[in-house]
C-alpha positions in Angstrom: 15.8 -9.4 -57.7 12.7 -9.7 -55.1 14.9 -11.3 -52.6 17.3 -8.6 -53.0 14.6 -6.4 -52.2 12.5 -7.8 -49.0 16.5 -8.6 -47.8 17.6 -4.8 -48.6 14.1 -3.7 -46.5 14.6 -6.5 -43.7 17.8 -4.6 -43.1 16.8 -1.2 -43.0 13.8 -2.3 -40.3 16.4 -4.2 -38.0 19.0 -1.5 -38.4 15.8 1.2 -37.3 15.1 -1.1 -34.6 18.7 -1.5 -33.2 19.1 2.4 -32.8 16.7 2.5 -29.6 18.8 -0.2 -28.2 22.3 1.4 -27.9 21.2 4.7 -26.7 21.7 5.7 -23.2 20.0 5.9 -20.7 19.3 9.4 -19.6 16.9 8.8 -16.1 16.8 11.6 -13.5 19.0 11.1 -10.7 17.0 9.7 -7.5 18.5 11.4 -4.9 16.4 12.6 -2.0 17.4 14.5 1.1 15.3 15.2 3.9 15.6 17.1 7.4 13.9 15.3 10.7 12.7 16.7 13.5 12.5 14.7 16.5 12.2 15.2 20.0 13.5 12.7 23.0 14.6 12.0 26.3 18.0 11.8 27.3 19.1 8.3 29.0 22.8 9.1 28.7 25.3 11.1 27.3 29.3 9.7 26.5 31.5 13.6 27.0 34.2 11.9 25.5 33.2 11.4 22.2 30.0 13.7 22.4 27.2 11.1 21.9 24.3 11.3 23.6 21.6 8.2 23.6 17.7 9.4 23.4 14.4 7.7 23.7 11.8 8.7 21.7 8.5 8.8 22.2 7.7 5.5 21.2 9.9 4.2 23.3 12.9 3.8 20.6 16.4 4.2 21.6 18.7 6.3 18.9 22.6 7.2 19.9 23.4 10.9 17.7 26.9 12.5 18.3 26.6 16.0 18.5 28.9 17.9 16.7 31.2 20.9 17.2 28.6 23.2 16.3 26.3 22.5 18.9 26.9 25.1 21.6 26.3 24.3 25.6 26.5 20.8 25.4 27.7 20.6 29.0 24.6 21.8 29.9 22.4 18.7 28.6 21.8 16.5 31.4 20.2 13.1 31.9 16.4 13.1 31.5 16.5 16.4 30.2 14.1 16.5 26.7 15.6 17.5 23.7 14.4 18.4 20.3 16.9 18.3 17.3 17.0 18.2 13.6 19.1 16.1 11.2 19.3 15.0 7.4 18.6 11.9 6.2 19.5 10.6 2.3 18.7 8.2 -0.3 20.0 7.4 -3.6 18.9 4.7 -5.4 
């Protein structure tokens, strides 16, 4: 009858213990956006498929490809100095 009873209470503990286990997770989400600002120098620009290659000021090359939005991109010219803004994200 004893064993019945530290068996009966065994169970109830591991049963208690088990219910932690098999819930879900509920985390935030870790998603971050961000807007840059950076400035650079044009070192060349490809019309045809709108990308233009700057160096930034330390001394970094980055190709961006402007997009349809961007008004008077005729007008950008070689060494010209440009400042632009773009978003960056991350989700881990």
């Amino acid at each position: 009858m004893k064993t019945t009873k530290i068996y009966a209470i065994v169970l109830v503990v591991m049963t208690s213990l088990t219910f932690n286990t098999y819930a879900q997770d509920k985390r935030p989400s870790r998603e971050k956006w961000e807007e840059v600002s950076m400035q650079g120098t044009v070192t060349d620009i490809n019309a045809e498929t709108r990308e233009i290659t700057l160096m930034g000021n330390d001394g970094g090359l980055m190709t961006v490809t402007a997009g349809e939005d961007v008004e008077r991109f005729d007008e950008i010219a070689v060494d010209d100095v440009i400042r632009f803004d773009y978003y960056t994200y991350l989700k881990a």
